[in-house]
Every structure is written in structure tokens, then in C-alpha cells.
C-alpha positions, 0 to 999 in steps of 0.5 A: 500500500503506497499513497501519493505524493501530495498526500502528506501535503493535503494532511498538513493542509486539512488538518491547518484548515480544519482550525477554521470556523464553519463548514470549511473547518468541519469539512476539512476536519473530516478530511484530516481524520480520514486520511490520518486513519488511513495512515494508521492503517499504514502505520499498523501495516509498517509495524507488521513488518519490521516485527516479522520473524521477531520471537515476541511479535505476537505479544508485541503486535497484541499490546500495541492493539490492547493499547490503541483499542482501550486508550485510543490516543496510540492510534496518532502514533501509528498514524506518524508512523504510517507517515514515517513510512512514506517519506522513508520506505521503512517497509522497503527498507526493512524487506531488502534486509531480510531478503527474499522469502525461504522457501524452505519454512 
């Protein structure tokens, strides 16, 4: 999952714009959330993949779910993550170090 460019951009613009009063603000707050949470799902994608292969991935990735469904604020923290991942291709970075799939496992 890859998102354009510009998206990064148009958070920073919706979420400036979403502090004006009315519907412009309103408008452009709903924009800020949706592609924030989309970000998140990135976020989320971003930490499934540096934690493969990890003996505590599964204690890892369950606290992190336990901490965004009970608190709901780590949520902003997956979305910088996601965000981190666009402008440095963290996944990427992270598969060409660990290669190619064994075929073997």
C-alpha cells in the first residue's frame, strides 16, 4: 500500500484548515481524520513488518492493539508512523534486509 505524493501535503493542509470556523473547518476536519486513519492503517501495516520473524511479535503486535483499542490516543502514533513510512520506505527498507522469502519454512 503506497499513497501519493501530495498526500502528506493535503494532511498538513486539512488538518491547518480544519482550525477554521464553519463548514470549511468541519469539512476539512473530516478530511484530516480520514486520511490520518488511513495512515494508521499504514502505520499498523509498517509495524507488521519490521516485527516479522521477531520471537515476541505476537505479544508485541497484541499490546500495541490492547493499547490503541482501550486508550485510543496510540492510534496518532501509528498514524506518524504510517507517515514515517512514506517519506522513508521503512517497509522497503526493512524487506531488502531480510531478503527474499525461504522457501524452505
Amino acid at each position: 500500500m503506497q499513497f501519493p505524493v501530495y498526500a502528506p501535503a493535503l494532511v498538513g493542509a486539512s488538518v491547518v484548515a480544519s482550525l477554521l470556523p464553519g463548514m470549511v473547518g468541519t469539512s476539512a476536519g473530516v478530511l484530516a481524520a480520514s486520511l490520518l486513519m488511513a495512515y494508521a492503517i499504514l502505520g499498523f501495516a509498517v509495524l507488521h513488518m519490521i516485527t516479522r520473524g521477531m520471537g515476541a511479535r505476537p505479544f508485541t503486535l497484541s499490546g500495541i492493539y490492547v493499547a490503541v483499542f482501550v486508550f485510543g490516543w496510540p492510534v496518532l502514533v501509528m498514524s506518524l508512523l504510517g507517515l514515517a513510512d512514506t517519506a522513508f520506505d521503512l517497509r522497503g527498507r526493512a524487506s531488502r534486509r531480510r531478503g527474499p522469502p525461504n522457501p524452505q519454512t
